[in-house]
C-alpha positions in Angstrom: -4.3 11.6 -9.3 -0.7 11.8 -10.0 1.9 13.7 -7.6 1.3 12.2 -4.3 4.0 15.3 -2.7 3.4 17.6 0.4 1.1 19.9 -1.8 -1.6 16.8 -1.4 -1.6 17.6 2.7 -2.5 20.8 1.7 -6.0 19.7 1.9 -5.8 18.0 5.6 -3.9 20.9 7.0 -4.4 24.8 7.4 -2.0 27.4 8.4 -2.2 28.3 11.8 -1.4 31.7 11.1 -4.9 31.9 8.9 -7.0 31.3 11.7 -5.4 33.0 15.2 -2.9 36.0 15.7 0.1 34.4 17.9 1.5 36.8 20.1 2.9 36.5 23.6 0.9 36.5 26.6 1.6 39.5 28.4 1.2 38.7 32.0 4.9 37.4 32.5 4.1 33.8 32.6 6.2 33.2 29.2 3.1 31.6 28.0 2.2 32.0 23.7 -1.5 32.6 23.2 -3.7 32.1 20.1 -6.4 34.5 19.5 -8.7 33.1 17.1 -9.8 34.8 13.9 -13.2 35.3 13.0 -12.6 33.0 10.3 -12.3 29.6 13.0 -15.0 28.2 14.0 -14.2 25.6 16.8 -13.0 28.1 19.5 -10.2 28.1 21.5 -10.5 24.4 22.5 -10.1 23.7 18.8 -7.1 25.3 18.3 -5.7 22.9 21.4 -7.2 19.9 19.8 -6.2 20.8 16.3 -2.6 22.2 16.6 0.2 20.3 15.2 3.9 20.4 16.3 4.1 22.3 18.7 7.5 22.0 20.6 6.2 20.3 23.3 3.8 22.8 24.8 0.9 22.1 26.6 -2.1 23.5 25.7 -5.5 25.1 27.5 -8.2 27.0 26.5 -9.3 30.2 28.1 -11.4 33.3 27.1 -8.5 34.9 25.7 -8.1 32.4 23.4 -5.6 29.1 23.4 -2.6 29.2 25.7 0.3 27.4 25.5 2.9 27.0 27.8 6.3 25.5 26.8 8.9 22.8 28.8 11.5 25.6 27.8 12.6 28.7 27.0 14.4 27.5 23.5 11.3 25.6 22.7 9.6 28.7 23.5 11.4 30.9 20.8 11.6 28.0 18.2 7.7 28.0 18.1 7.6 32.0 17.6 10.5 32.0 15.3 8.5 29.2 13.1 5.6 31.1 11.4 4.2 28.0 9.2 2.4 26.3 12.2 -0.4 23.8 11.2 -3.9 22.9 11.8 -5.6 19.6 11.3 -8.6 21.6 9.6 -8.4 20.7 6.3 -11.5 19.7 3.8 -10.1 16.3 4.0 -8.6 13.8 6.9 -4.9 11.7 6.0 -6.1 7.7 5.7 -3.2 6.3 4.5 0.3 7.3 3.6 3.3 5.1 2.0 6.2 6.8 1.9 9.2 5.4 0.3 13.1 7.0 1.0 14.6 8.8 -2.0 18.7 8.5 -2.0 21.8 9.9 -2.8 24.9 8.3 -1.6 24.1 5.7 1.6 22.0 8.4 3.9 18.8 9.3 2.2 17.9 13.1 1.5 14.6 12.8 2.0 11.3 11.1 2.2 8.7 11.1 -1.0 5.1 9.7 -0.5 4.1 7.0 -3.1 0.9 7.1 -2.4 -1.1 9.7 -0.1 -5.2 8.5 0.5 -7.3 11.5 1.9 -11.0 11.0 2.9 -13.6 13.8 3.4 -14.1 15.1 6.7 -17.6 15.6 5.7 -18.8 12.8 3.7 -22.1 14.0 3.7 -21.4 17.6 1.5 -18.6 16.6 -0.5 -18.9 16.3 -3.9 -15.7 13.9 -3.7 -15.6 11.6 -0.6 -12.1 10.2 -1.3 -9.2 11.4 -2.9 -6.1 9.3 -3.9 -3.1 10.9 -4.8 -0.1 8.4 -6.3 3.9 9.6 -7.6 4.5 7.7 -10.9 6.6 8.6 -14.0 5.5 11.2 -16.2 4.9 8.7 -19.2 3.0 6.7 -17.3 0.7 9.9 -15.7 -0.2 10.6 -19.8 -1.2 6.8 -20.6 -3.2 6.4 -17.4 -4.5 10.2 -18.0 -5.8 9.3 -21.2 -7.1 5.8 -20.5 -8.9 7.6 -17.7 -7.3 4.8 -15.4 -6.6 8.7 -13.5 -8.3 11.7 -13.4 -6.1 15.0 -12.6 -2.5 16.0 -13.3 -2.3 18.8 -10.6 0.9 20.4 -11.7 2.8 20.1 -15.3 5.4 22.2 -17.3 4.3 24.6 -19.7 6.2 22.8 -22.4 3.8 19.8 -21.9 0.8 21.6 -23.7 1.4 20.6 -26.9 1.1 16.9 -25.7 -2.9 17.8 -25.2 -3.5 18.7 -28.5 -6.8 17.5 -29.9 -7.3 15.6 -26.9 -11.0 16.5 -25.9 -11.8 14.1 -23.1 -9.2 16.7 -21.1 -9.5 20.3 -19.8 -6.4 22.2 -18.7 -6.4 24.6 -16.3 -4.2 27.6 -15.6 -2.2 28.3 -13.0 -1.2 31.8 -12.4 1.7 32.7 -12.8 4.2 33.6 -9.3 7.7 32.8 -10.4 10.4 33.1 -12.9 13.4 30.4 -13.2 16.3 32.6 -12.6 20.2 32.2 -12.3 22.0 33.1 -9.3 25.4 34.2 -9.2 27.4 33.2 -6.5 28.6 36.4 -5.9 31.7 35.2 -3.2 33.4 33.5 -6.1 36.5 35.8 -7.2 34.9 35.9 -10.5 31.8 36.6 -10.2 32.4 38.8 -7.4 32.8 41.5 -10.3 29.4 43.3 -11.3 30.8 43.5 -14.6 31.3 39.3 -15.0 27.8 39.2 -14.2 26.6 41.8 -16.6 28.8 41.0 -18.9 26.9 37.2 -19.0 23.6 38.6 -18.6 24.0 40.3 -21.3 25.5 37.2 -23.1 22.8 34.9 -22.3 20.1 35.2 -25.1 17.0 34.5 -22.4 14.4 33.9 -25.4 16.4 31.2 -26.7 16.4 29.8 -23.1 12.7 30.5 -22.7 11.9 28.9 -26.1 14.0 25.1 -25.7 12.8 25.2 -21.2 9.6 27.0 -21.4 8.1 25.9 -24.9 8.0 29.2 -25.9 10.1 32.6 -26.7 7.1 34.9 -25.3 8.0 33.1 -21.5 11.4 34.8 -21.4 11.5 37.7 -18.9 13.0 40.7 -21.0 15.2 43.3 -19.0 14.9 47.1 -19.3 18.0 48.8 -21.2 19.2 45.3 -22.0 22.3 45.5 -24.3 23.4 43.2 -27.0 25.4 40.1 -26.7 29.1 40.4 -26.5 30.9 37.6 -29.0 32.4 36.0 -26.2 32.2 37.0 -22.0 34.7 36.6 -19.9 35.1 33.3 -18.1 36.7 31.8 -15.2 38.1 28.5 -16.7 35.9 25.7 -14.4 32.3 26.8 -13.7 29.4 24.8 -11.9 25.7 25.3 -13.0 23.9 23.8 -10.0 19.9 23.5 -10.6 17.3 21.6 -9.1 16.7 17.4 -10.5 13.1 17.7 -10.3 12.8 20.6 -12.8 12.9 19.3 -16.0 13.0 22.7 -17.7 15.5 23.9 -15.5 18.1 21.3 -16.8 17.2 22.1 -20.1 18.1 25.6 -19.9 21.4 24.9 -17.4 22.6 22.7 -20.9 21.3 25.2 -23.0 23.4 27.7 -21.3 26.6 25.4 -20.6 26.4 24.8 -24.1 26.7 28.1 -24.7 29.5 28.9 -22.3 31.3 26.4 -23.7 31.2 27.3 -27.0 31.9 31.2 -26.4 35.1 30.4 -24.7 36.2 28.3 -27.5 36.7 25.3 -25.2 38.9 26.6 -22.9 36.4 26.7 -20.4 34.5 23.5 -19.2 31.4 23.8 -17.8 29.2 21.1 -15.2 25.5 21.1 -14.9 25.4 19.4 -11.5 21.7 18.4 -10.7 20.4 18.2 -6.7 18.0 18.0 -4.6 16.5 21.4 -3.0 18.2 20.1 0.3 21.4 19.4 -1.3 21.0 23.0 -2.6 20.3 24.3 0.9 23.8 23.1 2.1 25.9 24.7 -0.6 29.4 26.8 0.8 29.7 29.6 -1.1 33.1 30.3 -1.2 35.9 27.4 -0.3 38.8 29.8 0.5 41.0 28.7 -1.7 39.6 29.2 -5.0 39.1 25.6 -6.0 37.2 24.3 -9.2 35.0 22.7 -6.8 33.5 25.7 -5.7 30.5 26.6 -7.6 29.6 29.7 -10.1 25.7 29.9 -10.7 22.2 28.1 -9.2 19.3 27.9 -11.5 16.0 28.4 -9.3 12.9 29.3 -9.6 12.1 32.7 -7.5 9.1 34.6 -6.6 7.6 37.8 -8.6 7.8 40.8 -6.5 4.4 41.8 -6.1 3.1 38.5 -6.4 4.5 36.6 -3.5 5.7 38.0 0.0 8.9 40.5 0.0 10.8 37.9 2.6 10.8 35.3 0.4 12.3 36.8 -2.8 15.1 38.2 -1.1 15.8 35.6 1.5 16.1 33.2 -1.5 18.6 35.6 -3.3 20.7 36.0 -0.1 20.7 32.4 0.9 21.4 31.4 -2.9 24.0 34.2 -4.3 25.8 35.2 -0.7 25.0 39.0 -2.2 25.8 41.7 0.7 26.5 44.6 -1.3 25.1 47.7 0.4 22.4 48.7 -2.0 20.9 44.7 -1.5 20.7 44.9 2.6 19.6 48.6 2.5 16.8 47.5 0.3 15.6 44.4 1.9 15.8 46.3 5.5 13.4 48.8 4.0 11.4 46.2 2.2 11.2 48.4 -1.1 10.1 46.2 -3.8 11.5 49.0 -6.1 14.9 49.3 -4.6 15.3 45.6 -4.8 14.2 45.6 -8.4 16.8 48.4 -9.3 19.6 46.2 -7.3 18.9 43.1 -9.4 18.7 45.1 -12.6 21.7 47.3 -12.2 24.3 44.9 -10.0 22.6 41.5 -11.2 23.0 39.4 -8.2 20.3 37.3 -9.9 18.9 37.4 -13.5 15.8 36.2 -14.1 15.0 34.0 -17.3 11.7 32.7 -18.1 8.5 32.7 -16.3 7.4 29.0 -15.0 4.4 28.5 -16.6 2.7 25.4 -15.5 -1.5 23.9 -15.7 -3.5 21.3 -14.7 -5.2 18.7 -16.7 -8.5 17.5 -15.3 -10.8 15.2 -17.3 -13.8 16.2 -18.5 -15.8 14.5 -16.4 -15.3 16.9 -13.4 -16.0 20.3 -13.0 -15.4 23.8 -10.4 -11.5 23.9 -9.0 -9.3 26.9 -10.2 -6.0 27.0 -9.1 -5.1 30.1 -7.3 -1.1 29.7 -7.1 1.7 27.2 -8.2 1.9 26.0 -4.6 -1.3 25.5 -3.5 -3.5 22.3 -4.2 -6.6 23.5 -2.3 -8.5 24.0 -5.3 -8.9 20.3 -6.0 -11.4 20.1 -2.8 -13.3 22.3 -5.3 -13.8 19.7 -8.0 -17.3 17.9 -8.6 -18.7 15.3 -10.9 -20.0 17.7 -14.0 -23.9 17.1 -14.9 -22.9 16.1 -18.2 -24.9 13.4 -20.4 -22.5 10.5 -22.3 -22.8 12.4 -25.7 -21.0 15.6 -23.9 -18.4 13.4 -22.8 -15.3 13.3 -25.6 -13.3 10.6 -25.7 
């Protein structure tokens, strides 16, 4: 399987928060304690043996539930503050792991797993008793897909359909659709500070186009209500930066597509850099460098979470942490959690514009059956996948 990534672990660990409420104990000891759900089955002593990272604490069982008591305050708060808290209750049990460091400048950024080698906790009912999950080049995922040297690509582009044409020994999967690759204005920039900059390039921006050359397809762009035609040429600042994520290869496409764009609009008097970056490089961007600088940048080009269709916090804590947007209307919205509010804010005072949806499938040879992805970033459905009863004349090459 190709894409040995964090998404794999997803099938050795659960979310704590799945399988016990976490409140604080209330008898003044400063204690945390884990009420288990219906839904976990090895008690309170299971939660103890199966947390991971926890701060520090120590943990015991009781009637109540699991209690943990913590070396300190601070590490106290830090665990309640942290909602994503793991279990080690997946379908599957981490063998091996060989991670290798991916750089960018002489400290790395990050760690990615070459290879990730998860065996079933249950070899006895599992259709699949080991799983081996690799990172490789693309090119090398399609020969190895179709040679079936591999059987699953868990995650690819939209735009990579047409690549399966005709190819029968393959089944592609769906994966719903949660997100839309969106551009962010860095709204502390003294250019884009103005809501009419940003609508004026909003309305510049011809998002089927974009959605056509990133997505593979014009019926991917995300239309606006009321939307107005393109002016000839938008205003421009005369430097701008287009930040987007390096491991999105759509996402480049459509930054060039637009710098292109930009470019030729302001009849080359403005210059425009696509800067490409990790999420973490992203993280650590300063919005605004006090003294209007070409180093500081214009617009980020995301993906960010359908309203509706992921949770409320995350949509607008990405748009915040992303565009530096404080405007009234944008905090009275997100304090009330109105979906619709926040909708109108991002329509009328475009903070945020979103472009095409990010459509992405699985491909899964033939020779296995069940699994149906649920949601972009969830893996789980893998543990679903069986050897099909199929005789040699059902299976295409």
């Amino acid at each position: 399987m190709n894409g040995a990534t964090a998404h794999a672990l997803e099938l050795v660990y659960s979310a704590l928060v799945d399988y016990a409420d976490i409140v604080a104990a209330e008898d003044g000891t400063g204690e945390v304690l884990l009420r288990p759900k219906p839904t976990w089955p090895h008690g309170a002593q299971g939660l103890c043996e199966r947390l991971i990272d926890h701060d520090g604490a120590t943990c015991r069982a009781t009637a109540e539930g699991a209690r943990l008591r913590f070396p300190s305050t601070a590490a106290r708060e830090q665990f309640l503050r942290r909602w994503l808290r793991m279990l080690d209750h997946g379908p599957y049990a981490l063998d091996h792991e060989d991670p290798f460091p991916s750089r960018r400048g002489p400290e790395p950024s990050r760690t990615v797993m070459r290879t990730v080698d998860l065996v079933a906790r249950d070899s006895a009912a599992a259709p699949i008793k080991r799983l081996h999950f690799e990172t490789m080049a693309l090119e090398d995922a399609w020969r190895r897909l179709f040679a079936r040297e591999i059987d699953l690509l868990p995650l690819l582009p939209g735009y990579y359909r047409s690549r399966f044409t005709d190819i029968r020994s393959v089944e592609l999967l769906e994966i719903p659709v949660s997100e839309q690759i969106s551009l962010m204005f860095n709204t502390r920039h003294p250019h884009w500070s103005d809501v009419r900059a940003r609508r004026e390039l909003a309305a510049f921006i011809d998002v089927r186009a974009v959605a056509a050359l990133a997505c593979g397809s014009p019926d991917c762009a995300v239309t606006r209500p009321g939307r107005v035609e393109r002016p000839t040429a938008p205003t421009l600042p005369p430097h701008i930066i287009i930040w987007v994520l390096e491991d999105r290869t759509s996402t480049v496409t459509a930054a060039r597509v637009i710098s292109y764009w930009l470019r030729r609009a302001s009849g080359g008097t403005t210059t425009v850099d696509v800067v490409t970056a990790s999420l973490e490089e992203l993280n650590g961007l300063t919005y605004h460098s006090g003294d209007g600088s070409a180093r500081e940048h214009d617009l980020v080009l995301l993906p960010l979470g359908i309203l509706g269709q992921v949770s409320f916090g995350s949509v607008a804590g990405r748009v915040s942490a992303y565009t530096g947007y404080d405007a009234p209307s944008f905090l009275e919205a997100v304090a009330a959690a109105d979906e619709d509010r926040l909708r109108a804010v991002f329509e009328d005072e475009v903070p945020v514009l979103p472009l095409y949806e990010s459509r992405q499938f699985a491909a899964v040879d033939q020779r296995f059956c069940g699994g149906q992805p649920q949601r972009l970033t969830s893996w789980k459905w893998i543990a679903d996948l069986r050897p099909c009863a199929r005789s040699p004349s059902e299976l295409q090459r």
